[in-house]
N, C-alpha and C positions, 0 to 999 in steps of 0.2 A: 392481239398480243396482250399477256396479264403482266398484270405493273404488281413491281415490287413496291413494298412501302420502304420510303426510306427508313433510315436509322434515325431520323429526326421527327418524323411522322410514328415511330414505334416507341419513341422518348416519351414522346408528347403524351401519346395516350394512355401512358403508363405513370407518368406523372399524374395529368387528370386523376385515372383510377386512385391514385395513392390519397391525393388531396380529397377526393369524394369519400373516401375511406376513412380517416383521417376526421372528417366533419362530423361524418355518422356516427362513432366512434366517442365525439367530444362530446356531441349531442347528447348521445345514449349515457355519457357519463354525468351530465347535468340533472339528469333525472335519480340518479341514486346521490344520498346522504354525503356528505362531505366528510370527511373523519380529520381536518383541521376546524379549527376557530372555535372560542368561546364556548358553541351550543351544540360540538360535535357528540355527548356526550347524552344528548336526549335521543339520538339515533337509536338507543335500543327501544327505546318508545312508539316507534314506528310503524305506522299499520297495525292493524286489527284491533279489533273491540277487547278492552282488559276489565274486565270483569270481578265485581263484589258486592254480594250479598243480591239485592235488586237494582243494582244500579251498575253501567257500565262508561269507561272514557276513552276517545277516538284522540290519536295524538298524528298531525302530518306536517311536512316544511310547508312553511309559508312562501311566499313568493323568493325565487332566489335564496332559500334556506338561512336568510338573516333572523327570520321565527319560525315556533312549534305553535302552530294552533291546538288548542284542546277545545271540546266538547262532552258535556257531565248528561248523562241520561238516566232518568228513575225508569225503571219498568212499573207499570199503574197498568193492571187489569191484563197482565200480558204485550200491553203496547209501552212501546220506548217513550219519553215526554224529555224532552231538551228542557234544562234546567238550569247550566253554566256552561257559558264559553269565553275565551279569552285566549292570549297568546303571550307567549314567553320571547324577549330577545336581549340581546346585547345592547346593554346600554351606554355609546362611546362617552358619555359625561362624565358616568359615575364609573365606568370601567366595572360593571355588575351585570350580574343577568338578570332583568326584572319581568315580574306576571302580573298582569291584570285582567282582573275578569268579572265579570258581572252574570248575576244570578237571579231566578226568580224559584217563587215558592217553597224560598227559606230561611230562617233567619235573619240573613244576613245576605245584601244584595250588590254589594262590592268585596275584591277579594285582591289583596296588593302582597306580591310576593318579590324577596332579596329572595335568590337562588343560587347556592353553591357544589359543585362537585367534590365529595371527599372520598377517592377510593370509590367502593361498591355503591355508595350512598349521595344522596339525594340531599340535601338539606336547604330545608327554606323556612325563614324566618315571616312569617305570616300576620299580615293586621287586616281582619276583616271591619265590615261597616255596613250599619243598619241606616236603611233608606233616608232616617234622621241623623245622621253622619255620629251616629253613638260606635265607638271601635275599640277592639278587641285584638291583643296580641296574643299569637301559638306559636310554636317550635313545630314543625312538620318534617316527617323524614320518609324517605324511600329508599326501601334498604334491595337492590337487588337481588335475587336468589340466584338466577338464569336470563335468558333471554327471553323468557315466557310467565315469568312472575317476579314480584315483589312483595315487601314486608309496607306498609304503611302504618306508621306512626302519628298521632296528633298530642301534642304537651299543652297544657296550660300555662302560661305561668302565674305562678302562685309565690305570694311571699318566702315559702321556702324552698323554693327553685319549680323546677320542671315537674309539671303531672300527670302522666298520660289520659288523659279520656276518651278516646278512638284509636281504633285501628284492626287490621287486619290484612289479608294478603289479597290483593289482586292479579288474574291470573287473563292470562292472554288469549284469546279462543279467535 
Protein backbone atom coordinates (compact mmCIF):
# COMPACT_ATOMS: atom_id res chain seq x y z
CA UNK A 1 0.00 0.00 0.00
CA UNK A 2 1.61 3.73 -0.86
CA UNK A 3 1.15 6.18 1.79
CA UNK A 4 0.16 9.59 1.11
CA UNK A 5 2.08 12.26 2.85
CA UNK A 6 0.14 14.26 4.86
CA UNK A 7 -0.68 17.80 4.58
CA UNK A 8 1.40 18.35 7.63
CA UNK A 9 4.37 16.40 6.48
CA UNK A 10 4.18 18.47 2.93
CA UNK A 11 3.98 21.92 5.24
CA UNK A 12 6.87 20.87 6.83
CA UNK A 13 9.18 20.24 4.04
CA UNK A 14 8.16 23.20 2.31
CA UNK A 15 8.84 25.29 5.13
CA UNK A 16 12.27 23.54 5.66
CA UNK A 17 12.99 24.16 1.87
CA UNK A 18 11.86 28.01 2.47
CA UNK A 19 14.06 28.56 5.65
CA UNK A 20 17.18 26.65 3.76
CA UNK A 21 16.52 29.03 1.02
CA UNK A 22 16.09 31.86 3.03
CA UNK A 23 19.78 31.18 4.88
CA UNK A 24 21.52 30.81 1.59
CA UNK A 25 20.15 33.76 0.41
CA UNK A 26 21.24 35.76 3.54
CA UNK A 27 24.41 34.27 3.30
CA UNK A 28 25.19 34.98 -0.27
CA UNK A 29 23.96 38.51 0.62
CA UNK A 30 26.72 38.99 3.48
CA UNK A 31 29.26 38.52 0.96
CA UNK A 32 28.48 41.61 -1.38
CA UNK A 33 28.93 45.31 0.02
CA UNK A 34 26.35 46.87 2.02
CA UNK A 35 25.05 50.14 0.49
CA UNK A 36 24.01 51.46 4.10
CA UNK A 37 26.46 53.01 6.91
CA UNK A 38 29.14 55.35 7.06
CA UNK A 39 31.62 53.34 4.52
CA UNK A 40 29.03 52.38 2.03
CA UNK A 41 30.56 54.73 -0.20
CA UNK A 42 33.99 53.10 -0.75
CA UNK A 43 32.05 50.11 -2.42
CA UNK A 44 32.91 51.45 -5.80
CA UNK A 45 36.45 50.78 -4.75
CA UNK A 46 36.02 47.22 -4.63
CA UNK A 47 37.88 44.63 -6.32
CA UNK A 48 40.43 44.85 -8.82
CA UNK A 49 43.92 46.26 -9.00
CA UNK A 50 43.53 50.41 -9.95
CA UNK A 51 46.22 51.23 -11.51
CA UNK A 52 48.84 54.55 -11.96
CA UNK A 53 51.78 55.16 -13.51
CA UNK A 54 54.03 52.10 -11.95
CA UNK A 55 52.22 51.68 -9.14
CA UNK A 56 48.76 49.90 -8.43
CA UNK A 57 46.00 49.77 -4.96
CA UNK A 58 43.80 46.69 -3.95
CA UNK A 59 40.76 47.97 -1.99
CA UNK A 60 38.38 44.94 -0.05
CA UNK A 61 35.81 44.77 3.15
CA UNK A 62 37.41 44.00 6.13
CA UNK A 63 35.82 41.73 8.35
CA UNK A 64 32.01 42.34 8.59
CA UNK A 65 32.53 45.50 6.29
CA UNK A 66 33.04 47.79 9.41
CA UNK A 67 36.70 48.55 7.15
CA UNK A 68 38.31 48.79 3.61
CA UNK A 69 41.62 47.40 3.76
CA UNK A 70 44.06 48.98 1.17
CA UNK A 71 47.32 47.76 -0.12
CA UNK A 72 49.82 50.36 -2.36
CA UNK A 73 52.19 48.28 -4.66
CA UNK A 74 55.33 49.93 -6.94
CA UNK A 75 55.98 47.72 -9.82
CA UNK A 76 60.34 47.46 -9.65
CA UNK A 77 61.66 45.40 -12.54
CA UNK A 78 58.19 44.28 -13.58
CA UNK A 79 57.41 42.56 -10.03
CA UNK A 80 54.74 44.14 -7.68
CA UNK A 81 56.80 45.32 -4.05
CA UNK A 82 53.99 45.97 -1.20
CA UNK A 83 54.79 49.38 -0.05
CA UNK A 84 51.61 50.63 2.09
CA UNK A 85 48.80 49.05 3.75
CA UNK A 86 46.23 50.12 6.03
CA UNK A 87 42.61 50.34 6.54
CA UNK A 88 39.89 52.83 6.50
CA UNK A 89 36.67 52.71 9.23
CA UNK A 90 34.00 54.33 11.11
CA UNK A 91 35.12 55.81 13.86
CA UNK A 92 32.02 55.67 16.62
CA UNK A 93 34.02 58.59 19.05
CA UNK A 94 34.71 61.00 16.66
CA UNK A 95 31.67 60.03 14.48
CA UNK A 96 34.48 60.14 11.17
CA UNK A 97 35.93 57.92 8.91
CA UNK A 98 39.44 57.61 9.83
CA UNK A 99 42.85 55.77 7.61
CA UNK A 100 45.81 54.59 8.97
CA UNK A 101 48.58 53.17 7.40
CA UNK A 102 51.99 52.53 7.39
CA UNK A 103 54.48 52.46 4.72
CA UNK A 104 57.94 51.57 3.71
CA UNK A 105 60.45 52.89 1.23
CA UNK A 106 59.20 56.21 1.40
CA UNK A 107 59.26 59.23 2.78
CA UNK A 108 57.12 59.06 4.91
CA UNK A 109 56.23 55.75 7.02
CA UNK A 110 52.87 56.60 8.77
CA UNK A 111 49.89 57.97 6.85
CA UNK A 112 46.60 59.20 9.22
CA UNK A 113 43.54 60.15 7.13
CA UNK A 114 39.88 62.25 8.36
CA UNK A 115 37.75 60.96 5.26
CA UNK A 116 34.73 62.54 3.88
CA UNK A 117 32.18 61.72 1.23
CA UNK A 118 31.11 64.93 -0.96
CA UNK A 119 28.91 63.93 -4.01
CA UNK A 120 31.42 62.18 -6.79
CA UNK A 121 34.48 63.04 -4.49
CA UNK A 122 36.55 61.60 -1.97
CA UNK A 123 38.17 64.01 0.42
CA UNK A 124 40.59 63.51 2.97
CA UNK A 125 42.40 65.63 5.00
CA UNK A 126 46.04 63.93 5.31
CA UNK A 127 49.11 64.22 8.07
CA UNK A 128 51.78 61.95 6.97
CA UNK A 129 54.93 61.10 9.41
CA UNK A 130 58.56 60.37 9.04
CA UNK A 131 59.90 57.47 11.14
CA UNK A 132 61.16 60.54 13.41
CA UNK A 133 57.50 61.50 14.05
CA UNK A 134 58.48 64.95 11.73
CA UNK A 135 54.65 65.53 9.90
CA UNK A 136 53.32 66.96 7.31
CA UNK A 137 49.61 68.11 6.46
CA UNK A 138 47.87 67.51 2.39
CA UNK A 139 44.29 67.96 1.09
CA UNK A 140 43.84 64.65 -0.86
CA UNK A 141 40.89 64.23 -3.31
CA UNK A 142 39.30 61.40 -5.29
CA UNK A 143 37.26 62.75 -7.83
CA UNK A 144 35.29 59.71 -9.35
CA UNK A 145 34.92 59.68 -13.14
CA UNK A 146 32.89 55.97 -13.42
CA UNK A 147 33.06 52.88 -11.75
CA UNK A 148 36.40 52.11 -13.34
CA UNK A 149 38.37 55.41 -12.74
CA UNK A 150 39.22 58.36 -10.80
CA UNK A 151 40.81 61.87 -10.71
CA UNK A 152 43.50 61.92 -7.72
CA UNK A 153 44.52 64.96 -6.36
CA UNK A 154 47.30 65.90 -3.74
CA UNK A 155 47.53 69.92 -2.18
CA UNK A 156 50.03 71.06 0.04
CA UNK A 157 49.15 73.43 2.24
CA UNK A 158 50.99 76.51 1.79
CA UNK A 159 50.55 79.86 3.50
CA UNK A 160 48.53 80.88 0.71
CA UNK A 161 46.09 78.17 0.64
CA UNK A 162 46.00 74.88 -1.34
CA UNK A 163 48.78 73.61 -3.88
CA UNK A 164 48.65 70.90 -5.94
CA UNK A 165 51.74 68.74 -6.27
CA UNK A 166 50.51 65.16 -7.47
CA UNK A 167 48.03 63.66 -9.18
CA UNK A 168 46.57 61.83 -11.72
CA UNK A 169 43.84 59.36 -12.78
CA UNK A 170 43.84 55.87 -11.67
CA UNK A 171 42.13 53.50 -13.67
CA UNK A 172 40.75 49.98 -12.74
CA UNK A 173 42.00 46.89 -14.72
Amino acid sequence: MKMKPSKFVTATILGLSLLLFNSWESSAQDNKPSIDGPLADFSVLIGGEWYLDNSYQTFEWGVGKLSVISKSYFLVDGQAKLVAEGAWFWHPGLKVIKGYFTAVDMPYSFFEYTTAFEGKNMMNALTTYTANGVSETYQENWEFLNDNSFNWSLFAKTEEGLSKIMGGEYIRK
